[in-house]
Every structure is written in structure tokens, then in C-alpha cells.
C-alpha positions in Angstrom: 71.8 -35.3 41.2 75.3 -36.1 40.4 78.3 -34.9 41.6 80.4 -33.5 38.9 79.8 -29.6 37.6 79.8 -30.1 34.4 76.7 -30.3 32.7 76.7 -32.2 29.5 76.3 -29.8 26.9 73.2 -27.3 28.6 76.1 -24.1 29.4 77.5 -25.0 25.9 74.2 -25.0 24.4 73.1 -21.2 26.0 76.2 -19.8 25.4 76.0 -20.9 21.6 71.9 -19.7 21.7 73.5 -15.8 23.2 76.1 -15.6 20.2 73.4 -16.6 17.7 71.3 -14.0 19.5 74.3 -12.1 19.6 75.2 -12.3 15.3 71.2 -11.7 15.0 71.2 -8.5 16.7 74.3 -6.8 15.6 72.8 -7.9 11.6 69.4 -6.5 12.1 71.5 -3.2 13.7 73.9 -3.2 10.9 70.7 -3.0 8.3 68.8 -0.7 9.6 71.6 1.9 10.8 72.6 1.4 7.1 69.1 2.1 6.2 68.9 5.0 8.3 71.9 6.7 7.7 71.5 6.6 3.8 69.6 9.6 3.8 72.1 11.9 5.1 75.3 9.7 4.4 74.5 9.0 0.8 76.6 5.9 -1.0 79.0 5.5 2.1 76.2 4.2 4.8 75.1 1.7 1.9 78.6 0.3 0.9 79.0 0.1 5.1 76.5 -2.3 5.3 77.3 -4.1 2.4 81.3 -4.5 4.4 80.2 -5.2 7.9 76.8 -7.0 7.2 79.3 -10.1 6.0 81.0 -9.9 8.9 77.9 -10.2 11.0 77.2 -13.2 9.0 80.8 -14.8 10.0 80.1 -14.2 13.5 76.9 -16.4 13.4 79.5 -19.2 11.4 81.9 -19.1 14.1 79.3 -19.2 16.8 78.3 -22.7 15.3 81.8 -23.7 14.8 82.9 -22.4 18.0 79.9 -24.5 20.1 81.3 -27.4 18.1 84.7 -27.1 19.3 83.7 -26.0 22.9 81.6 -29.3 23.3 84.6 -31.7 21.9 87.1 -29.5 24.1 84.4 -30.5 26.9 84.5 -33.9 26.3 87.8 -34.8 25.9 89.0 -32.4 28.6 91.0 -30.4 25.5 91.9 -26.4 25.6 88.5 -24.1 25.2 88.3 -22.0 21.6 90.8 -18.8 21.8 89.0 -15.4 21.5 88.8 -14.8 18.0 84.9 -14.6 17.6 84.4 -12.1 20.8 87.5 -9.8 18.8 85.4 -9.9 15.8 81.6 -9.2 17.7 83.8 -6.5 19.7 85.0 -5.1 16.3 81.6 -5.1 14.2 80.0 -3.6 17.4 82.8 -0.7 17.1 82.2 -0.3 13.3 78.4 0.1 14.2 79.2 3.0 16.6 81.1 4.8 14.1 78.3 4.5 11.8 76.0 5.9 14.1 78.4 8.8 14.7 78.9 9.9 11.8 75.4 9.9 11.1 74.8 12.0 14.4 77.3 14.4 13.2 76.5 14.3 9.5 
């Protein structure tokens, strides 16, 4: 057992394995709340899904490109990736509740 605390790539490597996890999820929710909500929300559920699926797909992207970054910021002791990809999983996950809103109220 050495010293040091970091761990050569094992945190990096979970953390990228939860936002691929993470994408996964909000994509499978994103088709079948569209799915769902067609019945009583007509057109609009469908065109949702077909706006914010893409987006769920970008989060996945960025997952890979941020564990890329975070493991050459590791490395050579460079700054961590800024908080873009949690905005974006915070903002899909919003556009998902309003989905399931308005299908709750509709």
C-alpha cells in the first residue's frame, strides 16, 4: 500500500461509469415519459422527446470527454472540468419533470 491518495484512474473511472449510468437513465426516462404522455399530450410529448432525447445523448458525450479531461487534469496536476455537464443533467432532469407535470395535470 502506497502512500499517496490518489488512485490512478479507479475514482475517475466510477465517476465516468455513474454519468454513463447517469445519460442512460435520464434517455430511457425521456422515451418512455414521451411514450406515455402521447396519449393525453398528443404532438407536443412526441416533439419533447424528440428535443430533450438529444440532449440526453450529449450528456453521455460529455461524460466520455469529461473522464478524459479529469484523468489528464489528474496526471499533470491541471484544473478539474468546470460544471457544464452536471448544468446540463440538472437541466434535462428539470425538462423531464415538466413533462411529467403536464401530463399529471393534462
Amino acid at each position: 500500500m502506497s502512500g499517496s491518495t490518489y488512485d490512478r484512474g479507479a475514482q475517475n473511472e466510477r465517476t465516468a461509469l455513474a454519468w454513463t449510468r447517469t445519460a442512460l437513465a435520464l434517455l430511457v426516462g425521456i422515451v418512455l415519459a414521451s411514450r406515455l404522455a402521447a396519449e393525453s399530450l398528443g404532438p407536443a410529448a412526441v416533439v419533447f422527446g424528440l428535443v430533450v432525447a438529444p440532449a440526453a445523448l450529449l450528456v453521455l458525450l460529455l461524460a466520455r470527454r469529461r473522464y478524459r479531461r479529469s484523468h489528464e487534469a489528474l496526471q499533470t496536476a491541471r484544473a478539474l472540468p468546470d460544471g457544464k455537464l452536471p448544468g446540463l443533467v440538472a437541466l434535462v432532469t428539470l425538462l423531464l419533470a415538466v413533462l411529467e407535470i403536464a401530463y399529471a395535470l393534462g
